[in-house]
C-alpha positions as CSV (number, residue, x, y, z in Angstrom):
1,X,25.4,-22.9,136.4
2,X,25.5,-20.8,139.1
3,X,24.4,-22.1,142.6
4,X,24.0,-19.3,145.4
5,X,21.6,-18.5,147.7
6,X,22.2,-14.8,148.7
7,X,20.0,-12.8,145.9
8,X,22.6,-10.2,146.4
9,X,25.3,-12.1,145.9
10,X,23.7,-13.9,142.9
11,X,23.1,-10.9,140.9
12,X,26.7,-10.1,141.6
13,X,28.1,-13.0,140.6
14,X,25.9,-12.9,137.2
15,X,27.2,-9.5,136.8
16,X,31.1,-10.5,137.1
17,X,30.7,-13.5,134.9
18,X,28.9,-11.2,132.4
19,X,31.5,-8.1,132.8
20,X,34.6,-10.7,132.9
21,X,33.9,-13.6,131.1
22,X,31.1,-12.1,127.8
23,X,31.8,-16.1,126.2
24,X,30.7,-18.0,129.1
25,X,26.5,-18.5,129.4
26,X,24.8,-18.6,132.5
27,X,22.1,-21.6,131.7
28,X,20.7,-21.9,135.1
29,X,21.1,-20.5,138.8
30,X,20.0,-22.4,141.9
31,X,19.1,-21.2,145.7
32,X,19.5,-24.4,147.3
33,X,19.7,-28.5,146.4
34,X,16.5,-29.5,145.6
35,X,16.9,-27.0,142.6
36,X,20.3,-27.3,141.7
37,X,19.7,-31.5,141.3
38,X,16.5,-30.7,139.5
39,X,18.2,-28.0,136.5
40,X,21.5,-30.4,136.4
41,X,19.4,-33.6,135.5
42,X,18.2,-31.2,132.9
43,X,20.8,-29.4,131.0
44,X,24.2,-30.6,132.3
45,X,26.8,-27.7,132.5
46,X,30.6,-27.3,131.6
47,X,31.1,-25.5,134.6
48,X,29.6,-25.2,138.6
49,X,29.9,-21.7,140.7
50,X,29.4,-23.4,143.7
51,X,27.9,-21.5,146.8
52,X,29.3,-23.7,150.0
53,X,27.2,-21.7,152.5
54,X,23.5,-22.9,151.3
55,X,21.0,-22.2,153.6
56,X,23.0,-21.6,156.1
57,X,24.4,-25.1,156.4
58,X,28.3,-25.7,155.3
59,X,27.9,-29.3,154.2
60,X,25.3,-29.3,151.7
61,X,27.7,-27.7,149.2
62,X,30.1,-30.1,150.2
63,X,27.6,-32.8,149.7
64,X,26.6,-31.0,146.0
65,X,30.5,-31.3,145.2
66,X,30.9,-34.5,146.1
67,X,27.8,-36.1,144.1
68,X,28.1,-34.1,141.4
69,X,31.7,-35.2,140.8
70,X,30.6,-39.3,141.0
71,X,26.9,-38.4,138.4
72,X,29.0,-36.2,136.2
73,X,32.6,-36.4,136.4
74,X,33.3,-34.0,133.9
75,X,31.4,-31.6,135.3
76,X,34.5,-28.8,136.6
77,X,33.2,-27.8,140.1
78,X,34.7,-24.2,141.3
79,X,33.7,-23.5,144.6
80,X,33.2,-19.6,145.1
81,X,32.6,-19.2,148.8
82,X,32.6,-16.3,151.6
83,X,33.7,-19.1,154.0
84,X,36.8,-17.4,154.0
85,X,37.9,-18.4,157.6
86,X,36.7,-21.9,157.5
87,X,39.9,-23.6,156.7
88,X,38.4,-27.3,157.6
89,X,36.1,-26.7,155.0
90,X,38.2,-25.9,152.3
91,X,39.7,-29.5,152.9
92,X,36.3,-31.0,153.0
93,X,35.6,-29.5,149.8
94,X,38.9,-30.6,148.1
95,X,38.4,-34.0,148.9
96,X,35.0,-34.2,147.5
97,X,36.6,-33.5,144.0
98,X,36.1,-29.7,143.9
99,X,38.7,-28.4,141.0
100,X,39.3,-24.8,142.9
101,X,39.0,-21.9,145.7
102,X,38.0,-18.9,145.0
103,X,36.9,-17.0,148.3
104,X,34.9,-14.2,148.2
105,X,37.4,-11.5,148.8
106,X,40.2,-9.4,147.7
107,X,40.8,-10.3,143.5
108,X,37.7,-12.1,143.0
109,X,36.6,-14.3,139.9
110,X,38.3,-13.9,136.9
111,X,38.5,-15.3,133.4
112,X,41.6,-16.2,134.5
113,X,40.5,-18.5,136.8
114,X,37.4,-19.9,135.1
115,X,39.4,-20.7,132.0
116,X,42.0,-22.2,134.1
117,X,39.6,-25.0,135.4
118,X,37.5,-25.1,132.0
119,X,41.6,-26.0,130.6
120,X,42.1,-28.7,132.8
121,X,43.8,-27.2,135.4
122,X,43.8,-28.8,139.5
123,X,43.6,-27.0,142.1
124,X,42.6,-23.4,141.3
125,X,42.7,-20.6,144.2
126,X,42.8,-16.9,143.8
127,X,45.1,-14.6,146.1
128,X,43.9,-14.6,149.6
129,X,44.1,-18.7,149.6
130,X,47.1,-19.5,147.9
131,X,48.7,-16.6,150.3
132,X,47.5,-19.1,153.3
133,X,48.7,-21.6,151.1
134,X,52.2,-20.5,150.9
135,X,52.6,-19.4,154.7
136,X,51.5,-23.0,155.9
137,X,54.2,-24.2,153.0
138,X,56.7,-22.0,154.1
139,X,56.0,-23.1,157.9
140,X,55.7,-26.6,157.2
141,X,59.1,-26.6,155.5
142,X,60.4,-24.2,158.5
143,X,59.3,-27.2,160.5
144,X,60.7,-30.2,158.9
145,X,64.3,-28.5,158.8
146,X,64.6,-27.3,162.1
147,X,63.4,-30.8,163.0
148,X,66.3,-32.5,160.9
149,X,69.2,-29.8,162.2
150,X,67.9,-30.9,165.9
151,X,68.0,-34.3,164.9
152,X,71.7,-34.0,164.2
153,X,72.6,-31.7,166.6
154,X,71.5,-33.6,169.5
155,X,72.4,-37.5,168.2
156,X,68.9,-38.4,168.6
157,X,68.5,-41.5,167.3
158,X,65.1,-43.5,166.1
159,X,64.9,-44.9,169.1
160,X,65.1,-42.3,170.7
161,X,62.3,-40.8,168.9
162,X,60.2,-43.1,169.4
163,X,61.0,-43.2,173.1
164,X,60.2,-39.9,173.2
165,X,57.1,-39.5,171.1
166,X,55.5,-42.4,173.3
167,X,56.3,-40.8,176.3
168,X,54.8,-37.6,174.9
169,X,51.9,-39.8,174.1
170,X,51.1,-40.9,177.9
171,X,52.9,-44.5,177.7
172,X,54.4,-45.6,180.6
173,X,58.1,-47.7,179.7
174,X,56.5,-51.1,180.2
175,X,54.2,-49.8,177.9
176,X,57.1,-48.7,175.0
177,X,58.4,-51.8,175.8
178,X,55.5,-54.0,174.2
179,X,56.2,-51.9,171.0
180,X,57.2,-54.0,168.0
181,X,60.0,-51.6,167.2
182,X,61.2,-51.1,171.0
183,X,63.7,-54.2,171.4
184,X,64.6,-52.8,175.2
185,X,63.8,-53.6,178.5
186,X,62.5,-51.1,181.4
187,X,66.1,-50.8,182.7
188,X,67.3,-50.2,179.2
189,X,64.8,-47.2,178.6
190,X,65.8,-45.4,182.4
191,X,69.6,-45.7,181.0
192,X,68.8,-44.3,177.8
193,X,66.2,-41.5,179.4
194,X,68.8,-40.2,181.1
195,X,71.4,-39.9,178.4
196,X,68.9,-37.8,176.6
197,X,68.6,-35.5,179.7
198,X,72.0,-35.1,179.3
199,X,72.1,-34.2,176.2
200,X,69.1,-32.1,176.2
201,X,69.8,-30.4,179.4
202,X,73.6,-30.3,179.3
203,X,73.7,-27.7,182.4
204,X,73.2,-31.1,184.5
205,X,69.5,-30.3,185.5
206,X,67.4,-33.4,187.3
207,X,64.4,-33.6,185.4
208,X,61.4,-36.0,184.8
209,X,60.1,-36.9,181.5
210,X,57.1,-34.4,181.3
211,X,60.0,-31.8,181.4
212,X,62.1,-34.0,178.9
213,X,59.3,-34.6,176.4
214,X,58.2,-30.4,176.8
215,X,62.0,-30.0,176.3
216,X,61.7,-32.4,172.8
217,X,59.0,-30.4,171.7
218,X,60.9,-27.5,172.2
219,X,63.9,-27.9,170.7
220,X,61.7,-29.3,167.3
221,X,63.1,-33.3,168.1
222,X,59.1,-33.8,168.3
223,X,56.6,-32.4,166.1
224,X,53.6,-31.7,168.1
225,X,51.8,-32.3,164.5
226,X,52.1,-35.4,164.1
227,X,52.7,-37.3,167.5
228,X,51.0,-40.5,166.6
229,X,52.0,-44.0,168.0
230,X,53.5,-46.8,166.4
231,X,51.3,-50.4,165.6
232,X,52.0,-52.1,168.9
């Protein structure tokens, strides 16, 4: 079943599924959800092309993945979208149960891909995502490793972490110091502030801690990405 609401763009997507995939049979197409409910409670397909951009609203296809997945869970659910910038919606998507990505540009559907996700496979995506895919791995590792080199390099410790991830949070020391992990007083977390500005600013520069936390960021000892504060 093919759900779209673009003529254009339906008669396309007939014409690749009946140019690339001459097995598979179209058994219904839908414009928008009333529709789409209405054929599925009818004749219940192996297989969605799923439009995410319906009447110019984003979350009704979400919506149609995610119900569709809880009625018929072994319906396979391939979303084939133009939202091709819309990376919040890709996620949406994903966690409503959809079982692949294919956006609307560059190689678009293939047999490959249909009989990928009629096989069983998770997770299917054709070029353009999985290149976005691989940068954000590739950057996320980046990340993580120049994160653990500066770890090392600089002796930071997990208290000293946390020190500075609170501070980078807005907490003032009597604040840190109500932490559950923080077993220091005020006087405690001044000595250790200014080892770190030692080591982090080993020309002998007076700073305060705005400059130390920037400084923390800098250097990858924080990740901007996940600053998030400990139960107090």
């Amino acid at each position: 079943m093919i759900v779209e609401d673009v003529p254009l763009e339906l008669k396309g997507t007939e014409g690749i599924v009946r140019n690339e995939i001459p097995e598979a049979e179209v058994i219904g197409t839908a414009a928008n959800e009333t529709a789409y409910w209405r054929q599925i409670k009818q004749q219940q397909p192996d297989l969605v092309l799923l439009d995410l951009g319906l009447g110019g609203s984003t979350t009704v296809g979400v919506e149609i993945c995610r119900q569709t997945k809880e009625m018929y869970p072994s319906v396979r659910i391939l979303i084939f979208t133009g939202e091709i910038l819309n990376e919040k919606l890709w996620v949406d998507v994903l966690d409503a149960g959809a079982d692949g990505i294919i956006l609307k540009t560059g190689e678009l559907l293939t047999r490959r891909d249909v009989m990928a996700v009629m096989e069983g496979k998770q997770l299917v995506f054709n070029e353009p995502i999985l290149q976005k895919i691989v940068e954000r791995f590739k950057y996320a590792v980046s990340s993580q490793l120049a994160r653990q080199e500066a770890l090392i390099n600089y002796e930071i410790d997990e208290y000293d972490e946390r020190f500075l991830r609170h501070l980078a949070l807005g907490y003032t020391k009597e604040q840190i110091t109500n932490l559950r992990g923080m077993p220091f007083g005020v006087k405690s977390l001044e000595k250790r502030q200014n080892e770190l500005v030692k080591k982090l600013f080993p020309n002998g520069d007076s700073v305060n801690a705005t400059r130390l936390v920037v400084r923390a960021l800098e250097l990858h000892i924080l990740d901007i990405d996940n600053l998030e504060p400990d139960m107090e």
